[in-house]
C-alpha positions in Angstrom: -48.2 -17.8 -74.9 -47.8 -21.5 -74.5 -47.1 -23.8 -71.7 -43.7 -23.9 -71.7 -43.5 -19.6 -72.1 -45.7 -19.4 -68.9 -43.8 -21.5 -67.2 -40.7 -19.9 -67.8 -42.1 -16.9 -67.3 -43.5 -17.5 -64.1 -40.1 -18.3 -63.2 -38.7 -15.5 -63.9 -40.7 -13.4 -62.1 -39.0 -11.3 -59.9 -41.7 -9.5 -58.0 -43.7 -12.6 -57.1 -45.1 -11.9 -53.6 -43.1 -12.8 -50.4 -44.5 -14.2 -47.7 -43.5 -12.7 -44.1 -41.1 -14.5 -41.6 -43.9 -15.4 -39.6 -44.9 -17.9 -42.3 -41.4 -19.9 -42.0 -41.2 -19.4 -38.4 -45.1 -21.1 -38.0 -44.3 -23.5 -40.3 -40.9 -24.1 -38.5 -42.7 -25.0 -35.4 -45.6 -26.8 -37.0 -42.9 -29.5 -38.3 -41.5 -30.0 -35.2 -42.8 -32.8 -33.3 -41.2 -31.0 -30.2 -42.8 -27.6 -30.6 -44.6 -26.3 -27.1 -48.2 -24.2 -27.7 -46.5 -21.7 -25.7 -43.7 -21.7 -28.8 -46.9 -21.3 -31.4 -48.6 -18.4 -28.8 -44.9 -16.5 -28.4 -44.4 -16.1 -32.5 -48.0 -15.2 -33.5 -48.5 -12.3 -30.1 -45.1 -11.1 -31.5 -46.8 -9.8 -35.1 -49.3 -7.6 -33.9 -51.1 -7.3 -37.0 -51.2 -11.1 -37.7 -52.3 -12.0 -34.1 -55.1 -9.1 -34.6 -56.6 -10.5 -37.1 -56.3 -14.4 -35.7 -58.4 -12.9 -32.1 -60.9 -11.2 -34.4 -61.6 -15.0 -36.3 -60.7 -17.0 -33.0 -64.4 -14.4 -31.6 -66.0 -15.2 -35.0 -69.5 -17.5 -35.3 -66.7 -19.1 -37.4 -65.7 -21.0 -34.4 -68.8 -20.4 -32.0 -67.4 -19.9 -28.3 -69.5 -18.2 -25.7 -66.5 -16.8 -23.9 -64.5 -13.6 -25.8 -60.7 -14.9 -26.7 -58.5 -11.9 -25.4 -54.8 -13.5 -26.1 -53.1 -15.1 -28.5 -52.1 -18.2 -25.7 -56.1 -18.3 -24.3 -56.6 -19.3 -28.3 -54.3 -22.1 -28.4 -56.0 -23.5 -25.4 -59.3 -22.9 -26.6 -59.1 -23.6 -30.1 -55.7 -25.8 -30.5 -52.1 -26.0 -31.8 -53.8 -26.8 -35.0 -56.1 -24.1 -35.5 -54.2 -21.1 -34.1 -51.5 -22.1 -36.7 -53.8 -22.9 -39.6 -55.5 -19.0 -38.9 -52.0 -17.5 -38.7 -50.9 -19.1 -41.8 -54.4 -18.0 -43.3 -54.3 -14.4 -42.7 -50.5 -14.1 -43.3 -51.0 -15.7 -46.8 -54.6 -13.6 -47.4 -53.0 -10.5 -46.5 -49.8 -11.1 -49.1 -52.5 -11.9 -51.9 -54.7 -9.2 -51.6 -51.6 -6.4 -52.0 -51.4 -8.0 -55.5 -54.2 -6.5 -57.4 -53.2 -4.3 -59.8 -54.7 -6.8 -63.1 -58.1 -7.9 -61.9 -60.4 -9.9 -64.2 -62.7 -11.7 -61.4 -64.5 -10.7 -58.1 -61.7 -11.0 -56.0 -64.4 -10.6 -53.0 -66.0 -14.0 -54.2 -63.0 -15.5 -54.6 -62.1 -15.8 -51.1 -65.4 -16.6 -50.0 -65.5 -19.6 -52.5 -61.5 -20.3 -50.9 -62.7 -19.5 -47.4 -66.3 -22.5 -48.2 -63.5 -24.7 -49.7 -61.6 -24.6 -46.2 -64.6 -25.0 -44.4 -65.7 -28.3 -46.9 -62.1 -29.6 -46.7 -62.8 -29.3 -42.4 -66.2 -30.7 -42.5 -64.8 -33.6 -44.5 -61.9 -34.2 -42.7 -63.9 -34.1 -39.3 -66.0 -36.6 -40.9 -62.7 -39.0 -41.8 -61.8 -38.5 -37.9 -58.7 -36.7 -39.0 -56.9 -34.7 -35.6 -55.7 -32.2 -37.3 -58.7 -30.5 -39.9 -57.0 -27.0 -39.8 -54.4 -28.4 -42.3 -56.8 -29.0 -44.6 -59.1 -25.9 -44.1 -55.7 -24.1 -45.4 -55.6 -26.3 -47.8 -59.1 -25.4 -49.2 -58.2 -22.0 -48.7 -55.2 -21.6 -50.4 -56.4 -24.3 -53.5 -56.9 -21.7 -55.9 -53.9 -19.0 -55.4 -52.6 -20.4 -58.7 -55.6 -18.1 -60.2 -54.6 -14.8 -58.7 -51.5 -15.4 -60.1 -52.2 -16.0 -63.5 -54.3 -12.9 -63.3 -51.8 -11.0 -61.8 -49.1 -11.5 -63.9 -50.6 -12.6 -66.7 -53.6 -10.5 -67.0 -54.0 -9.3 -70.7 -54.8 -13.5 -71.5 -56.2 -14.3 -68.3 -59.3 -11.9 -69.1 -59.5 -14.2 -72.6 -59.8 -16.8 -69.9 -63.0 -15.3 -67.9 -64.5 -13.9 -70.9 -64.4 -17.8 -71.8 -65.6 -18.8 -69.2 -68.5 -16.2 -68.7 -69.9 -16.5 -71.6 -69.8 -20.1 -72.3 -70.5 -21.0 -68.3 -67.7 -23.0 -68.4 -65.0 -23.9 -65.4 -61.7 -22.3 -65.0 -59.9 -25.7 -65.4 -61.3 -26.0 -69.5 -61.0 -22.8 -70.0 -57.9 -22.4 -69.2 -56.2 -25.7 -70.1 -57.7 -24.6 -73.5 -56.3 -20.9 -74.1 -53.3 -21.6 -72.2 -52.6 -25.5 -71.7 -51.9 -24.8 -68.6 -54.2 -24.5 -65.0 -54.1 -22.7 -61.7 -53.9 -26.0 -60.1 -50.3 -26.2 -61.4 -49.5 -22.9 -60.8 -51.0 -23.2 -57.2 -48.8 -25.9 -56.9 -45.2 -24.1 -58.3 -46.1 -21.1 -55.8 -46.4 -23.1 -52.6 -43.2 -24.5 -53.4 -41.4 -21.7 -53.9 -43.1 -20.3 -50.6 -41.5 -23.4 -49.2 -44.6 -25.1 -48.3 -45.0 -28.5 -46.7 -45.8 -30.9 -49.4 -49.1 -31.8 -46.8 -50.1 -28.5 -48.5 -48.6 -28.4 -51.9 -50.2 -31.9 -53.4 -53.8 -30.9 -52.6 -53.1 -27.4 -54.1 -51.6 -28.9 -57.4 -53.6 -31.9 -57.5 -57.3 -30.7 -56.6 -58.7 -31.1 -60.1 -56.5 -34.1 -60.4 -56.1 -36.3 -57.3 -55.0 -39.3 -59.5 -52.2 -37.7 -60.3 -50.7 -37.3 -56.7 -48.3 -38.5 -54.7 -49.1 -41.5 -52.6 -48.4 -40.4 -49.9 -50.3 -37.6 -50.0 -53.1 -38.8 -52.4 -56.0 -38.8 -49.6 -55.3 -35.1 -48.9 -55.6 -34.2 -52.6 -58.6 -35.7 -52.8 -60.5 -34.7 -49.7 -59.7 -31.2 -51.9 -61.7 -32.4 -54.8 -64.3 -33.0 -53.0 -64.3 -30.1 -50.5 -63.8 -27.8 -53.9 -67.1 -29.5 -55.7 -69.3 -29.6 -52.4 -68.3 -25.7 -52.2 -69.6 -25.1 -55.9 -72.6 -27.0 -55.2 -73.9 -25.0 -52.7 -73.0 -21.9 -54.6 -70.6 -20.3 -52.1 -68.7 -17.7 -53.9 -67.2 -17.2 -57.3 -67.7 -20.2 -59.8 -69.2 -19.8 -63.4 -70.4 -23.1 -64.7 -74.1 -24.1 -64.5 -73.2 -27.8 -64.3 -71.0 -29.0 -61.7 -69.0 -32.2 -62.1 -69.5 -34.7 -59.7 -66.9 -36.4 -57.1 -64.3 -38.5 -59.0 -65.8 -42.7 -58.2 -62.4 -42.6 -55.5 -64.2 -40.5 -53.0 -66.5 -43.6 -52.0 -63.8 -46.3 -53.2 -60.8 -44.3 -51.1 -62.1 -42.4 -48.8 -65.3 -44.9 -48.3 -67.8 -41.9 -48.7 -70.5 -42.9 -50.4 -73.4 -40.7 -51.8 -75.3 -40.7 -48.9 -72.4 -39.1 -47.1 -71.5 -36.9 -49.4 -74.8 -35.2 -49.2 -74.9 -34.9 -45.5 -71.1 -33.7 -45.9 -73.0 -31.2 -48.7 -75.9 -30.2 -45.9 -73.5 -29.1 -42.7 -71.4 -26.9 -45.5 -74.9 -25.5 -46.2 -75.1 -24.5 -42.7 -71.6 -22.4 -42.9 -72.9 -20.5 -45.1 -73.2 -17.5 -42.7 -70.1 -18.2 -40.8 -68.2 -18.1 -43.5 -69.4 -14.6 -44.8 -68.3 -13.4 -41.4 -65.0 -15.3 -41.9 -64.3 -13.2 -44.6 -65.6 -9.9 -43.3 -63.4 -10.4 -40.2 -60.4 -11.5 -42.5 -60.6 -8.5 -45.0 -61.4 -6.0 -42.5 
């Protein structure tokens, strides 16, 4: 199959996965400058299972608070508009991936613990850049690499060429797949969010996290504080990743985002010391 086939194939796909209506009804509120937290609190308490699953990560290390969160509105107080939204948009979109593993060629367990570091890196970074709102990017680092259990899922016959590739010659996904399909998961990523009707706050970085160059400007920053989150996460060997020699940030992290080595290896350290936090992340999330 070539580029243009998956393409149109992936188009044609009528049993992609749907997200549920608490996706476009968080989203709804998060781009509206006028939503209340009580607006946030009121749609995730209605879905019990969703608002299950954000107490259980709001009472993780993850987050570190001495006091127990019991309700959905004590969490928006406690941990933010931001954050409450960013975990309810996590676990809706975790929960929708995971139901779609019929074809697996890769450790779907290490994939989201790589995805779940990649969040945390995309956080630490942002944190670091004095952004006010680092739980858009934490879903960002989550979600950058959906377009793989896609390809997989869909397309799992070739996509095993593609791990065999890369197992065996220790390579990353990105080569081996541009190379057996002329295509990436980047891309893919990308055409998914969209079609999930993702903010485009969310769609560049996914599209454009092996390519920052090649994003919008007005988005550009985002896309490449997911570069960098993605490498820093490979680096310190957090989940699935197959090649022995990891590339290093694209020269725009300390020209753009005016991190230079230094920081990047402090940025490197504090991800070092998530390590078990986001473990437990992961435990709480697939539990």
């Amino acid at each position: 199959m070539d580029r243009e086939d998956i393409r149109l194939s992936i188009r044609n796909i009528k049993n992609l996965p749907t997200l549920p209506v608490i996706v476009s009804r968080v989203l709804e509120v998060a781009d509206d400058s006028g939503s209340s937290a009580n607006e946030l609190a009121d749609i995730v308490s209605h879905d019990m299972s969703v608002s299950a699953k954000v107490l259980n990560l709001a009472n993780s290390a993850f987050y570190g608070f001495a006091r127990r969160i019991t309700t959905i509105p004590q969490a928006v107080v406690v941990l933010g508009f931001d954050t409450v939204r960013s975990l309810a948009l996590s676990v809706s979109v975790f929960e929708t991936l995971r139901n779609s593993e019929e074809g697996v060629s890769f450790d779907r367990e290490a994939f989201w613990i790589h995805s779940i570091g990649c969040g945390s890196a995309a956080r630490l970074v942002a944190k670091e850049l004095q952004y006010r709102d680092t739980g858009t990017f934490f879903v960002a680092g989550l979600l950058h690499d959906l377009g793989k259990v896609i390809l997989d899922t869909y397309f799992n016959d070739v996509y095993q060429e593609v791990v065999e590739d890369m197992v065996e010659d220790e390579r990353s996904a990105l080569d081996s797949e541009t190379d057996i399909l002329d295509i990436d998961h980047a891309e893919v990523g990308g055409w998914l969010a969209t079609r999930w009707k993702f903010p485009e706050v969310l769609v560049t970085p996914i599209a454009c996290h092996h390519n920052p160059v090649g994003a919008d400007e007005k988005y550009f920053r985002e896309a490449l504080i997911i570069h960098l989150a993605n490498i820093l996460t490979k680096r310190e060997g957090i989940g699935l990743c197959y090649e022995t020699e990891i590339q290093d940030p694209s020269d725009l992290v300390a020209s753009e985002l005016s991190l230079p080595k230094q920081r990047v290896l402090g940025l490197q350290e504090s991800l070092r010391g998530e390590k078990e936090q986001i473990n437990e992340f992961f435990s709480q999330l697939s539990g």
